[in-house]
VEXBAPA-964627 format. One record per residue: residue number from 1; residue in one letter; x, y, z of N, C-alpha, C in turn. Coordinates in steps of 0.1 Angstrom, whole numbers, plus 5000, padded with zeros to 4 digits. Atoms other than C-alpha are relative to their C-alpha. Layout:
// VEXBAPA-964627
+-----+--------+------+------+------+-------+-------+-------+------+------+------+
| num | residu | n.c1 | n.c2 | n.c3 | ca.c1 | ca.c2 | ca.c3 | c.c1 | c.c2 | c.c3 |
+-----+--------+------+------+------+-------+-------+-------+------+------+------+
| NUM |      a |    X |    Y |    Z |     X |     Y |     Z |    X |    Y |    Z |
...
+-----+--------+------+------+------+-------+-------+-------+------+------+------+
//
This chain:
// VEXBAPA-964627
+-----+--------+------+------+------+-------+-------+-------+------+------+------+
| num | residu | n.c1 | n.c2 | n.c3 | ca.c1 | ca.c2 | ca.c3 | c.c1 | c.c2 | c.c3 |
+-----+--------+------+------+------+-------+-------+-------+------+------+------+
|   1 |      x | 5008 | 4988 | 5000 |  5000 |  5000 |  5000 | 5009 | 5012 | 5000 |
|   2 |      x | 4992 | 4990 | 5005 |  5013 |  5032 |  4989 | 4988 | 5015 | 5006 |
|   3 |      x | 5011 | 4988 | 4997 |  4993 |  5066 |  5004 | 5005 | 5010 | 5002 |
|   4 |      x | 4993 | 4986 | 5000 |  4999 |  5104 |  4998 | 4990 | 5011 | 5004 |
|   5 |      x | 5011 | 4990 | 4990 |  4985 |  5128 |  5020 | 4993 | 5013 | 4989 |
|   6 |      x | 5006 | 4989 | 5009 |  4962 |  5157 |  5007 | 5011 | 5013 | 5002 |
|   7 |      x | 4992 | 4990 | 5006 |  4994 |  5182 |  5010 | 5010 | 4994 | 4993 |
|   8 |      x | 4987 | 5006 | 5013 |  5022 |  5158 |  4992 | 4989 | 5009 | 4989 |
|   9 |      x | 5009 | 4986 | 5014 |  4992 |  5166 |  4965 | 5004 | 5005 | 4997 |
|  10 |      x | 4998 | 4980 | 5002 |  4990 |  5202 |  4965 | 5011 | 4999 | 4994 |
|  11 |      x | 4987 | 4995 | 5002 |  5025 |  5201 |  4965 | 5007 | 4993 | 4984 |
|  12 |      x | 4996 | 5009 | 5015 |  5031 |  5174 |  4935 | 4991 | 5008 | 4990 |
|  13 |      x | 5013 | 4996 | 5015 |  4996 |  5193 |  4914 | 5011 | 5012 | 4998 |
|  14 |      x | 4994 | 4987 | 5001 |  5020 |  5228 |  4920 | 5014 | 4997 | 4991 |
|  15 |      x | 4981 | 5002 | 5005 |  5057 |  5211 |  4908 | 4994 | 4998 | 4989 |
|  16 |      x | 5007 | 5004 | 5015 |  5036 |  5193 |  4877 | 4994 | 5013 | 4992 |
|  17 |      x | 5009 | 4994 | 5003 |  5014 |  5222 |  4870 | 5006 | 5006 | 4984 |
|  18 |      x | 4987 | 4997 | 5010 |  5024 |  5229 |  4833 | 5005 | 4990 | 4994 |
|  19 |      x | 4993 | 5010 | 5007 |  5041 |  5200 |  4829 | 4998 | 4984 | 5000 |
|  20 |      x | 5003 | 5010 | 5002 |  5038 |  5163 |  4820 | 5000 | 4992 | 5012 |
|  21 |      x | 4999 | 5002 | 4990 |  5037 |  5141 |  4849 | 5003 | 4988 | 4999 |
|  22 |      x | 4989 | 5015 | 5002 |  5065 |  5113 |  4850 | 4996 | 4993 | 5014 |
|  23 |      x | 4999 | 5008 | 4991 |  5067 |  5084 |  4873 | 5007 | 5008 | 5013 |
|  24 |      x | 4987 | 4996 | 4986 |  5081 |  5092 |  4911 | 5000 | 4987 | 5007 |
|  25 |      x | 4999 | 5011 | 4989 |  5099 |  5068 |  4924 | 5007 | 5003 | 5014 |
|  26 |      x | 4998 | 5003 | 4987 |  5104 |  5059 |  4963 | 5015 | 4991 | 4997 |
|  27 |      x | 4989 | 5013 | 4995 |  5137 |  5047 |  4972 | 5009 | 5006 | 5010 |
|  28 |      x | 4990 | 5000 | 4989 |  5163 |  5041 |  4996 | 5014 | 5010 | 5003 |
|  29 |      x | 4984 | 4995 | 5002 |  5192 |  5067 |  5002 | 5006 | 4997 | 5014 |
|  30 |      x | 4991 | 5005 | 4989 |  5219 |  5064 |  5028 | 5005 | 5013 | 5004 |
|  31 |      x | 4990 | 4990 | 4998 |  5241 |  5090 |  5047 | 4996 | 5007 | 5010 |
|  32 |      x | 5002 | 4991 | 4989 |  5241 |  5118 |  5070 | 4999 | 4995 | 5015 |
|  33 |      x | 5003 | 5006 | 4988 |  5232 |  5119 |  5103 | 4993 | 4997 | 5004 |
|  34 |      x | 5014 | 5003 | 4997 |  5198 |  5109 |  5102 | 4999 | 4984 | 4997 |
|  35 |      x | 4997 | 5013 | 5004 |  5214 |  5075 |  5088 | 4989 | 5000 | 4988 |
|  36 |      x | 5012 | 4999 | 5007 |  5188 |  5060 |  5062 | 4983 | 5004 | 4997 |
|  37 |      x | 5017 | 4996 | 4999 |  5157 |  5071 |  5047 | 4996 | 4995 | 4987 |
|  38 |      x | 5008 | 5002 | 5011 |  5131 |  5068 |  5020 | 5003 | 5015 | 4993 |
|  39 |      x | 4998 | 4986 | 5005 |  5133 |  5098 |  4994 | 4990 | 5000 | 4983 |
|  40 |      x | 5010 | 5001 | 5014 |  5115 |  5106 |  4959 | 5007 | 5007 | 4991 |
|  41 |      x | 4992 | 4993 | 5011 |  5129 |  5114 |  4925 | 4995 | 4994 | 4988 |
|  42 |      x | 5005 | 5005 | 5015 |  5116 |  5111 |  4888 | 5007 | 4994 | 4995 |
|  43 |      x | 4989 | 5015 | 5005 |  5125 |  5079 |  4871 | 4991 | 4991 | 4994 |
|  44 |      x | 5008 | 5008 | 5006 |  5109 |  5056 |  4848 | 5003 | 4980 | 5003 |
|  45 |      x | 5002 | 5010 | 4994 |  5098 |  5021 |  4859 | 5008 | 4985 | 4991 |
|  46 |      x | 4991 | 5013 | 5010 |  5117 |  4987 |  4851 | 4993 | 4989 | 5003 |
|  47 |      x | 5006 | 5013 | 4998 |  5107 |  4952 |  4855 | 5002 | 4995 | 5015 |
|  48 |      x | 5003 | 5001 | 4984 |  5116 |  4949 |  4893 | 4996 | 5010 | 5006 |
|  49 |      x | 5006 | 4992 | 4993 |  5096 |  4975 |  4902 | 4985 | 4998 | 5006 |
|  50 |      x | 5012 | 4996 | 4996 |  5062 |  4982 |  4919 | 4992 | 5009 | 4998 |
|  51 |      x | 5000 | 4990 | 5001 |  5042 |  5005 |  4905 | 4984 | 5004 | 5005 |
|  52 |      x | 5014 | 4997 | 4991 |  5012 |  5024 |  4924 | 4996 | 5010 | 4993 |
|  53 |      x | 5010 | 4990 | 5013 |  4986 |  5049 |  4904 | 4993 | 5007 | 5019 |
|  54 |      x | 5008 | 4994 | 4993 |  4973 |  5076 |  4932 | 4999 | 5014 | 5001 |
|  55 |      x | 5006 | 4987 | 4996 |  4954 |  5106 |  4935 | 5012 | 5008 | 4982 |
|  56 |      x | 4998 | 4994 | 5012 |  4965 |  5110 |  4895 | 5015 | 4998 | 4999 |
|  57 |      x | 4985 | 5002 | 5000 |  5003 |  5103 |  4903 | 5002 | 4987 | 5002 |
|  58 |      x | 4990 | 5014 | 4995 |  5027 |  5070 |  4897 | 5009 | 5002 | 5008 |
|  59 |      x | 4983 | 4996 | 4991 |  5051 |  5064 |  4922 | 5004 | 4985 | 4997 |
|  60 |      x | 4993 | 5016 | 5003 |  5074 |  5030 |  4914 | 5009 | 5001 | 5014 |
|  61 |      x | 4992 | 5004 | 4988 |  5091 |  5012 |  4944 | 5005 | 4985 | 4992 |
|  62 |      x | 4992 | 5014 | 4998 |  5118 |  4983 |  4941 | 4992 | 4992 | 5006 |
|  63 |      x | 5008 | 5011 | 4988 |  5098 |  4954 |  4949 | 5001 | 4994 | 5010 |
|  64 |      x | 4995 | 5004 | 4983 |  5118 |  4945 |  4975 | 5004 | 5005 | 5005 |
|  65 |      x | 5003 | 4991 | 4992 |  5118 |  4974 |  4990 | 4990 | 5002 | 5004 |
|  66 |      x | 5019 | 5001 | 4997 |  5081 |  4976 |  4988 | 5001 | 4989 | 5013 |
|  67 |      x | 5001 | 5012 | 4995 |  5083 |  4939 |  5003 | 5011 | 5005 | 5015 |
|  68 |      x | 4994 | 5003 | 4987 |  5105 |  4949 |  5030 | 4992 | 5017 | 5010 |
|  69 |      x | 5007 | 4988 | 4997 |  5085 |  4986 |  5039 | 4987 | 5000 | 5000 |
|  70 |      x | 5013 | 4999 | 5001 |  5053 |  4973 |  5032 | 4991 | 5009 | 4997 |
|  71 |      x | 5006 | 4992 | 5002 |  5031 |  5002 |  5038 | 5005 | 5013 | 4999 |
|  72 |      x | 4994 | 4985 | 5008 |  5046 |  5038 |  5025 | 4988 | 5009 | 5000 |
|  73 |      x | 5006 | 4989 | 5002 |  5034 |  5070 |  5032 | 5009 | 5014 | 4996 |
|  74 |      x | 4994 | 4984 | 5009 |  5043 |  5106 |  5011 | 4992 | 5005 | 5007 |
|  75 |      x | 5005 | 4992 | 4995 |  5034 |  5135 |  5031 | 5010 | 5014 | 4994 |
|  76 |      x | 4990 | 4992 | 4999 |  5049 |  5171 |  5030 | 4996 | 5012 | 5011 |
|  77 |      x | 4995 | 4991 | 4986 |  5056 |  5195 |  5060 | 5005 | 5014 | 4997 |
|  78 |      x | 4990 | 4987 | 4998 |  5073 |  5226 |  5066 | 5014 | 4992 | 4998 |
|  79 |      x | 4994 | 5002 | 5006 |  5101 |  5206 |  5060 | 5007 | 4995 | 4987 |
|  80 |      x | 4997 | 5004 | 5009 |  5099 |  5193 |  5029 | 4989 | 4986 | 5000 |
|  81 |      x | 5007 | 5013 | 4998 |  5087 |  5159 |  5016 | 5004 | 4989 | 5007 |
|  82 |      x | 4993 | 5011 | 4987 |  5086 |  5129 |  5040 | 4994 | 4989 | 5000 |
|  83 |      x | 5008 | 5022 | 5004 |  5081 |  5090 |  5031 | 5006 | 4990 | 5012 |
|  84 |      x | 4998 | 5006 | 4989 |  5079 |  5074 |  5058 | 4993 | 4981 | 4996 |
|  85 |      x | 5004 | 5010 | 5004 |  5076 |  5035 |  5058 | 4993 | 4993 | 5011 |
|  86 |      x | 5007 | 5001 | 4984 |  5057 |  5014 |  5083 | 5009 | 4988 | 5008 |
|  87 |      x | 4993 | 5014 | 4998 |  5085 |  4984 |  5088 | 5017 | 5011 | 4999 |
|  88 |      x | 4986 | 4997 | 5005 |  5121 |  4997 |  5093 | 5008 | 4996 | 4994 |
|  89 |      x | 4996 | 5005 | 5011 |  5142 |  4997 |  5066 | 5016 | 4995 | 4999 |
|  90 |      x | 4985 | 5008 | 4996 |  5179 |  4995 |  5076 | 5007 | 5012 | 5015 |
|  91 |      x | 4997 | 4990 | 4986 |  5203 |  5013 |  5101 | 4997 | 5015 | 5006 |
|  92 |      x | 5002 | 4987 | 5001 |  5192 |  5048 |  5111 | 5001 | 5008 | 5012 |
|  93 |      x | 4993 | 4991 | 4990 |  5214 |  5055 |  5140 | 5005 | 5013 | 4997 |
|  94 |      x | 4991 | 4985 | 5004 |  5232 |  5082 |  5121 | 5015 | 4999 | 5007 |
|  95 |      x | 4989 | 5001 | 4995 |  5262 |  5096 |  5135 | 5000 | 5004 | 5011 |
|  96 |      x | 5005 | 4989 | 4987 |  5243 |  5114 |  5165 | 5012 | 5011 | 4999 |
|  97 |      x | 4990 | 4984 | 4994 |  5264 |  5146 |  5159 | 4996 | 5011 | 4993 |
|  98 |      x | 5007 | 4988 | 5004 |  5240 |  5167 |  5144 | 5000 | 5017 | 5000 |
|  99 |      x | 4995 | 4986 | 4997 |  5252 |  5197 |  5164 | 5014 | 5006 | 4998 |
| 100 |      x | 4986 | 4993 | 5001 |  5283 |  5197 |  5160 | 5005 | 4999 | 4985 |
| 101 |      x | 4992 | 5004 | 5016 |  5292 |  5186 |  5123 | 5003 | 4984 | 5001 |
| 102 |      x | 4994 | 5013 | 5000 |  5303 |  5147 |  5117 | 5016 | 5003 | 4999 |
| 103 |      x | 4987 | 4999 | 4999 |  5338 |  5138 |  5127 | 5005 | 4998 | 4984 |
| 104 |      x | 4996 | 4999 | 5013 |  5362 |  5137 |  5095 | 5006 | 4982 | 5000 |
+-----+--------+------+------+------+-------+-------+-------+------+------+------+
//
């Protein structure tokens, strides 16, 4: 299950508006100090993907990503957009040093 709140929306009708409206896919990035997350970026779908139709928008997920996140939600905030999964996906200790900078 794939679900995007009524501001992701807004926010995706506003980026599109004008223009054609490509696949978004959901996937996994690494780094920082927040360790792993989910993230979104335009990209056309391949044969191991998953692909969900909602509220007028595709979004494609790696199947086995899908299969290990199960349920996926797109929201967006004052901070930006935020895909959250409902199954954790890998380490996301970070480096706890947020305040200070990460050591070198």
């Amino acid at each position: 299950m794939l679900e995007i709140t009524e501001n992701a929306c807004k926010e995706l009708d506003a980026f599109f508006e004008g223009k054609e409206k490509t696949p978004i896919r959901v996937y996994l990035t690494s780094g920082g100090c927040s360790g792993s997350r989910l993230a979104l970026a335009l990209d056309t779908p391949t044969e191991s993907d998953t692909v969900f139709d909602e509220k007028g928008f595709s979004f494609i997920v790696n199947s086995d990503l899908f299969s290990a996140a199960r349920a996926i939600k797109v929201d967006f905030t004052y901070m930006g957009f935020s895909v959250e999964s409902e199954m954790p996906l890998a380490d996301s200790s970070g480096c706890s040093c947020c305040s200070g900078g990460c050591p070198a």
